[in-house]
C-alpha positions as CSV (number, residue, x, y, z in Angstrom):
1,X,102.9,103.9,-2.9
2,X,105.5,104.5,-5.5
3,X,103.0,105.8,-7.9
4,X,101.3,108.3,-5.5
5,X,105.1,109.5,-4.8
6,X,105.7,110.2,-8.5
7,X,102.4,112.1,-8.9
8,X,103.4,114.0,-5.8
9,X,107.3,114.0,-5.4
10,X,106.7,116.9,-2.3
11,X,105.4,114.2,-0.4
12,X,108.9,112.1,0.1
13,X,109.9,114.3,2.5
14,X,107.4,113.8,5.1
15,X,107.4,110.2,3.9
16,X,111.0,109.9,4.7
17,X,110.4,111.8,8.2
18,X,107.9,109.6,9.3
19,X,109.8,106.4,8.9
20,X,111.3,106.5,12.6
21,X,108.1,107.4,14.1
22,X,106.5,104.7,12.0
23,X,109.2,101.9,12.7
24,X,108.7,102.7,17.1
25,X,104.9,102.2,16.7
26,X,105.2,99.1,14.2
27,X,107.9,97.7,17.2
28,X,105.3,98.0,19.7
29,X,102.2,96.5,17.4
30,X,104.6,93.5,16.5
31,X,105.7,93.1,20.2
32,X,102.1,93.3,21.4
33,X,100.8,90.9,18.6
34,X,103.4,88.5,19.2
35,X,103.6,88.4,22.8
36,X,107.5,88.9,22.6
37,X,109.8,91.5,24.4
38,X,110.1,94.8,22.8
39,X,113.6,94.1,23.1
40,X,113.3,91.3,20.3
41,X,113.0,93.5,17.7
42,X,115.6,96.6,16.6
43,X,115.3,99.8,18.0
44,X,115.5,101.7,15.0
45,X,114.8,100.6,11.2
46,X,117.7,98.5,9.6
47,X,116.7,99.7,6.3
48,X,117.4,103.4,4.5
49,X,114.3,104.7,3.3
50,X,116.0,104.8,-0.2
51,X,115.9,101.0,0.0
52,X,112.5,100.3,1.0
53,X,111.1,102.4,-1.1
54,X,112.7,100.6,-4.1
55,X,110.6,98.4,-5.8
56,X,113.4,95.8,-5.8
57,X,113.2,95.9,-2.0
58,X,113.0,92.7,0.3
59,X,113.9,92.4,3.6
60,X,116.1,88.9,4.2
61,X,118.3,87.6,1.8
62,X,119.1,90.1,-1.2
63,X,116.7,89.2,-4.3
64,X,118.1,88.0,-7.7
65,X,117.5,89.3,-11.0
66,X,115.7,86.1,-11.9
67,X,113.5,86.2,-9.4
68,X,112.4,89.8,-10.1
69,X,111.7,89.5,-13.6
């Protein structure tokens, strides 16, 4: 995904747009899949789009350098 963005940086935009839209319908595949209440997961993305478009970018407990290398 990165790569496609740096080939064509005038798609971030609508990337970046997209993520709330994205994040509701990934809520209701994960509730349906899982058989839990929507109400288990966050209504909106905990994460900036900056940061999970990072390659460093893990959701949980904040990767070290050593572990990245």
């Amino acid at each position: 995904m990165l790569k496609l963005l740096s080939e064509n940086p005038s798609l971030k935009p609508y990337l970046e747009e997209a993520l709330p839209e994205s994040y509701e319908n990934s809520r209701d595949l994960a509730s349906g899949e899982t058989n839990l209440s929507l109400s288990t997961f966050p209504k909106q993305c905990l994460y900036p789009f900056e940061e999970i478009m990072s390659e460093r970018f893990y959701p949980g407990q904040p990767a070290t350098n050593d572990l990245m290398e």
